[in-house]
C-alpha positions as CSV (number, residue, x, y, z in Angstrom):
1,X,-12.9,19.8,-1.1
2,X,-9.7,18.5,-0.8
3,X,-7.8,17.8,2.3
4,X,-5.1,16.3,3.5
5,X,-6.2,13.7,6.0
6,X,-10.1,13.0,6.9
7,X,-9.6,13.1,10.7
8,X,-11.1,16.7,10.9
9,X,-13.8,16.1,8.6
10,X,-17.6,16.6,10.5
11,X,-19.4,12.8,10.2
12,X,-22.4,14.3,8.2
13,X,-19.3,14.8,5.2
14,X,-18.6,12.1,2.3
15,X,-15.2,10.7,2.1
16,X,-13.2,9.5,-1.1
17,X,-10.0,8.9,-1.5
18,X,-9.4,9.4,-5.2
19,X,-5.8,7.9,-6.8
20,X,-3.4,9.2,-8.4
21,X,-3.8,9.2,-12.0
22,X,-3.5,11.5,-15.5
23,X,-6.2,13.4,-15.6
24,X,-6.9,16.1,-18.3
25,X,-8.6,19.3,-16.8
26,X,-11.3,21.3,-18.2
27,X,-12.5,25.0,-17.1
28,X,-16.5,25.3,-16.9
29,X,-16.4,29.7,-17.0
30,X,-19.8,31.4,-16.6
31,X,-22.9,30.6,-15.2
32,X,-23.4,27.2,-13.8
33,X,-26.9,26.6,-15.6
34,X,-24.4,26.3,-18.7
35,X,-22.5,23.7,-17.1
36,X,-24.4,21.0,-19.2
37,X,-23.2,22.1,-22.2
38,X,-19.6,22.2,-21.4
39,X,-19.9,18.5,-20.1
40,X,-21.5,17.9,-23.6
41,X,-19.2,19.7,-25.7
42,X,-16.4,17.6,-23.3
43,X,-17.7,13.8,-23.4
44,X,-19.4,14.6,-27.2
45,X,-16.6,17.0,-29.7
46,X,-13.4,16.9,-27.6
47,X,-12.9,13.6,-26.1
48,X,-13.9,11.9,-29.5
49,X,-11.5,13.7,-31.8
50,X,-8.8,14.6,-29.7
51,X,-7.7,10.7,-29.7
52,X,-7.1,10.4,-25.8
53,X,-8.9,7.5,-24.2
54,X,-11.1,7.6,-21.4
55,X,-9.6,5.9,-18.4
56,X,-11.9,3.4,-15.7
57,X,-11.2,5.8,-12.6
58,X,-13.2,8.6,-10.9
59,X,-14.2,11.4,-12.7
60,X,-15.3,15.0,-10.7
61,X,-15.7,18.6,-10.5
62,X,-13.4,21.2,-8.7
63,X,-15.7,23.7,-7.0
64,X,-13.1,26.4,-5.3
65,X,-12.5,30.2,-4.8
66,X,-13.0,31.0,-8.1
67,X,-17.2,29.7,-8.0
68,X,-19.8,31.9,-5.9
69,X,-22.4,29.5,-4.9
70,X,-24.5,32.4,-4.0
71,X,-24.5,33.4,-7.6
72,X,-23.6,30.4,-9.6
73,X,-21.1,32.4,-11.2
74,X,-17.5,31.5,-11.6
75,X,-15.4,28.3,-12.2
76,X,-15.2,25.1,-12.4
77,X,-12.9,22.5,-13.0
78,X,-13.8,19.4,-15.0
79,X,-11.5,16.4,-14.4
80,X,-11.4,13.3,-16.4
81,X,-9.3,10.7,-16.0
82,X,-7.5,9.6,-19.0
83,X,-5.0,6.7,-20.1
């Protein structure tokens, strides 16, 4: 979850403060028992042809409004940092 400042933020919560950077940002649509694939497809056919090179910086998933943990349905966001 993003926030703005972590003085809120209940103890039992992780905290990372993740730096600015270029990122390129993939959509995970559907069920989330198909996310594997799309991180496949992502790190295994797309990053590899498209030319762009991986960056050494945090990568992570977007979980927001648009995903229904009740039903593992929805979206994702995929971000990868790249150079």
């Amino acid at each position: 979850m993003e926030v703005s400042d972590f003085s809120d933020i209940s103890a039992e919560l992780s905290r990372i403060r993740i730096p600015a950077h270029r990122y390129v940002v993939f959509t995970h649509r559907g069920h989330i028992s198909t996310f594997r694939s799309t991180t496949y497809t992502i790190w295994n056919k797309y990053l590899p042809e498209s030319g762009l090179e991986v960056a050494d910086a945090p990568d992570f998933e977007r979980y927001d409004e648009r995903f229904d943990p009740e039903s593992g349905f929805g979206e994702v966001e995929i971000w990868i940092p790249i150079n």
